[in-house]
N, C-alpha and C positions, 0 to 999 in steps of 0.2 A: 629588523634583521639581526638574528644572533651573530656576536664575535667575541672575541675575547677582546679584554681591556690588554694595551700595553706594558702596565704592568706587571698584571698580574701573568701576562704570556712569559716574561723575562724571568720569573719567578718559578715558574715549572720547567723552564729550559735549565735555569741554574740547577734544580735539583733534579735532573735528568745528567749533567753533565757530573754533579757532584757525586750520584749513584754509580753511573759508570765508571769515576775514575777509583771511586772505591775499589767497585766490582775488579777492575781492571789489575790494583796493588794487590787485593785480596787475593787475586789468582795466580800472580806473579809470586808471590808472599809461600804460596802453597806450591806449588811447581818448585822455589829454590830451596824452601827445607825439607823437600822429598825429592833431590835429584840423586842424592845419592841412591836411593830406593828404584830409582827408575833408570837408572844406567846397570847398579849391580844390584838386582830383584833374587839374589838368592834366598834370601829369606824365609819369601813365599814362594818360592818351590822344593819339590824334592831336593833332600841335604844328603842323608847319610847312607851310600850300600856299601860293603863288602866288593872288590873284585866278585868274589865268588857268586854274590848275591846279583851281579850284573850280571853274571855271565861269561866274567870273562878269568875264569881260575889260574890261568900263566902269567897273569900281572899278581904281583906283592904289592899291599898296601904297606908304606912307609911312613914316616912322618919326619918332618923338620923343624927346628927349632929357630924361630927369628931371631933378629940380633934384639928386639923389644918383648920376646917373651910370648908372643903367642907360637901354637901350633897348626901346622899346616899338613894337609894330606898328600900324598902323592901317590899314585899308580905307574909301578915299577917293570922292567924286564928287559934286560942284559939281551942286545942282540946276537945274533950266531956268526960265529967268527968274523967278517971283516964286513957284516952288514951296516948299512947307515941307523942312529940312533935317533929319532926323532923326541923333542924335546916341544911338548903340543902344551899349546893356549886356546882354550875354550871359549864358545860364547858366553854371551847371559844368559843366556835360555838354560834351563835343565842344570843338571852337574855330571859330575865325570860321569856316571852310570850311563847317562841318555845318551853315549859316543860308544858303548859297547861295544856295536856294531863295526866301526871304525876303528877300534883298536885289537880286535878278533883280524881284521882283513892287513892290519900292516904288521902284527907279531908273525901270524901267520905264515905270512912270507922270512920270516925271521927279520923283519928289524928289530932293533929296540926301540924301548917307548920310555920314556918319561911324562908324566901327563901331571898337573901341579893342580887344582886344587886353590881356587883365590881363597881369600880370605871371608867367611863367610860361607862358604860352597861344599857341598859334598866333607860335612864336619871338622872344617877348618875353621878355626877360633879367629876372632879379630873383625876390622872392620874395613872391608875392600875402598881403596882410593887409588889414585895415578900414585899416588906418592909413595903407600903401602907396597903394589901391586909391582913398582919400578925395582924397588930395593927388596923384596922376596925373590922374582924373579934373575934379578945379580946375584944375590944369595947363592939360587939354585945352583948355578952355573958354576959360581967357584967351588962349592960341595960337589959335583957331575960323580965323579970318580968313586967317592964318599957314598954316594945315594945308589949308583949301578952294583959298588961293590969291586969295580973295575974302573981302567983307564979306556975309554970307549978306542976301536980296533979301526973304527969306518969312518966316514962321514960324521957329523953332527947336522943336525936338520933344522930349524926351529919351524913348526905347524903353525899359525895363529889363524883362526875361527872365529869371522864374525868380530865383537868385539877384541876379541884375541890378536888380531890382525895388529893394533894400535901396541897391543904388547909386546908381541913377537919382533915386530920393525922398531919400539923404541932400544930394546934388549942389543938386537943386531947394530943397531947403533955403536953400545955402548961394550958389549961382548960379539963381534963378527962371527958368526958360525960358519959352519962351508956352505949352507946352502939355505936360502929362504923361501918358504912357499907360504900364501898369503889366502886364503878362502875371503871371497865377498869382505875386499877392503874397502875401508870408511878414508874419506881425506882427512877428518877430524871430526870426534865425537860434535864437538862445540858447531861443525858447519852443518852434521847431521841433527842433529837437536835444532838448531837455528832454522834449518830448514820446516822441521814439523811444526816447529811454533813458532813463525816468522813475526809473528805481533807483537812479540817481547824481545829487551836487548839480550839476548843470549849471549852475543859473541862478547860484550862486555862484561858480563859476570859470571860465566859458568865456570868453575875452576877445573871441572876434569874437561882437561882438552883432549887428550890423545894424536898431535897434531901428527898424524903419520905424513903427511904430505910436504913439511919440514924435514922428517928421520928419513926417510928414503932416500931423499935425496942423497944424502951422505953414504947410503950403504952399497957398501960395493960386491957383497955378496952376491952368487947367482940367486936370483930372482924367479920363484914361478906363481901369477896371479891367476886364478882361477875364479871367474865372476859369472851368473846368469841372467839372462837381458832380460828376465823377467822378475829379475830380484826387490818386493816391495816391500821391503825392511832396508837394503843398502841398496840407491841405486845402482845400475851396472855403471853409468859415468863416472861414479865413484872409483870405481876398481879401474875403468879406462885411465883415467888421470893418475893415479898412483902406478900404473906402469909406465904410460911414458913421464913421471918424472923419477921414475929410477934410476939410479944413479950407477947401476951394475951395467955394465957390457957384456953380461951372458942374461938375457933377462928374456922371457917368452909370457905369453899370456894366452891361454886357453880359456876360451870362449861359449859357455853352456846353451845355445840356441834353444831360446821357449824354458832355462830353468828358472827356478824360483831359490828362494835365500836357502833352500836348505837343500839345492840337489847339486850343488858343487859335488860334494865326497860322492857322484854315481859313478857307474860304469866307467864313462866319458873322461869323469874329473882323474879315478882312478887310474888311469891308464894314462893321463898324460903327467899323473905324477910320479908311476914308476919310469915311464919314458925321461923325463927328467931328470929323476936319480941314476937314473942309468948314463946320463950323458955327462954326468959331472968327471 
């Protein structure tokens, strides 16, 4: 009767075990020095249009100067008289261009828009991290005036999109705007990554956390979350939890029934975000 000897069994177990755990660092080894690549992928995608080239000719392209020397882009336009001024954070997907759409529908109506441009994105120089993206973003804010060309007349709004979400509520933390609206928020990048690759210690080494689920808490700002129960990029539980742990007493959340990660800004979302501005 064939078997294997007990040795030699021990022997190929050991080098089944020693392959794997290779495999296993090797994989880990590669995911940590491409996280940066895989949270902000601007790289490989579309970088550089024009307003004009997008579509949308009533934004002015601007630029700002960091306090370390790079340049950033921004997509500009002074609201009309006592309109509220929206001060928007994008996802990782696309660059300012692929939000076109989005930014034709709230000029339109004459808000203003400031739309910023991470590092890396739509031909902003540098290299996007929590740490960069914190202190560009403060920047912006105390330039506001500087960048509009004006002392804004309305409201200040801050948009955050997707990963923008983490940016928008750290900012509001740290600069209170009158009003925050949150597209498909994350609790934290770190629980959203952990989640997708729950076989490695994520929560122990990932450095961009984006711990929105911390920042909220403290903002006292009105609140408007807007999430879709179909969203398979951010779950909707995600966005559920970041509203009730907000820490605003004027805080609503609008509900996308059947959307996906990208139909918040519809119809639906649109309308309960000018309802919104309206009730401020």
């Amino acid at each position: 009767m064939w078997f294997i000897r007990p040795m030699i069994l021990r022997k190929i177990i050991k080098r089944i075990l020693v392959a794997f755990v290779l495999v296993y660092i090797s994989t880990y080894a590669v995911i940590w020095y491409a996280r940066i690549g895989l949270i902000y992928p601007f790289s490989l995608q579309e970088t550089y249009k024009t307003p004009l080239q997008a579509g949308v000719p009533q934004l002015t392209e601007k630029t700002m100067t960091t306090k370390d020397g790079e340049t950033l882009i921004l997509w500009v336009s002074p609201a009309k008289g006592r309109k509220a001024t929206f001060i928007y954070f994008h996802g990782n997907a696309g660059a300012l261009s692929g939000r076109a759409n989005r930014f034709n529908e709230l000029t339109n109506r004459g808000y203003g828009l400031v739309a910023i441009a991470y590092r890396g994105s739509s031909g902003s120089t540098g290299q996007p991290s929590e740490v960069t993206i914190t202190n560009d973003t403060q920047l912006l804010i105390e330039r506001l005036p500087m960048v509009l060309g004006e002392i804004p007349k309305g409201k200040v709004i801050y948009y955050g999109e997707s990963l923008g979400t983490g940016v928008a509520t750290k900012l509001a933390l740290i600069n209170p705007p009158d009003a925050l609206i949150l597209e498909a928020p994350y609790t934290s990048i770190v629980s959203l990554a952990a989640m997708r690759m729950p076989y490695f210690p994520i929560r122990m080494t990932l450095d961009q956390r984006w711990e929105t689920e911390r920042y909220i808490k403290k903002v006292s700002s009105p609140t408007l979350v807007i999430h879709g129960t179909r969203d398979q990029v951010i779950p909707y539980s995600m966005g559920k939890s970041i509203f009730t742990l907000s820490g605003s007493a004027a805080k609503q959340m609008k509900t996308i029934k059947g959307g996906n990660h990208l139909s918040a800004f519809t119809a639906k979302g649109q309308a309960a975000v000018y309802r919104f501005i309206d009730g401020l």
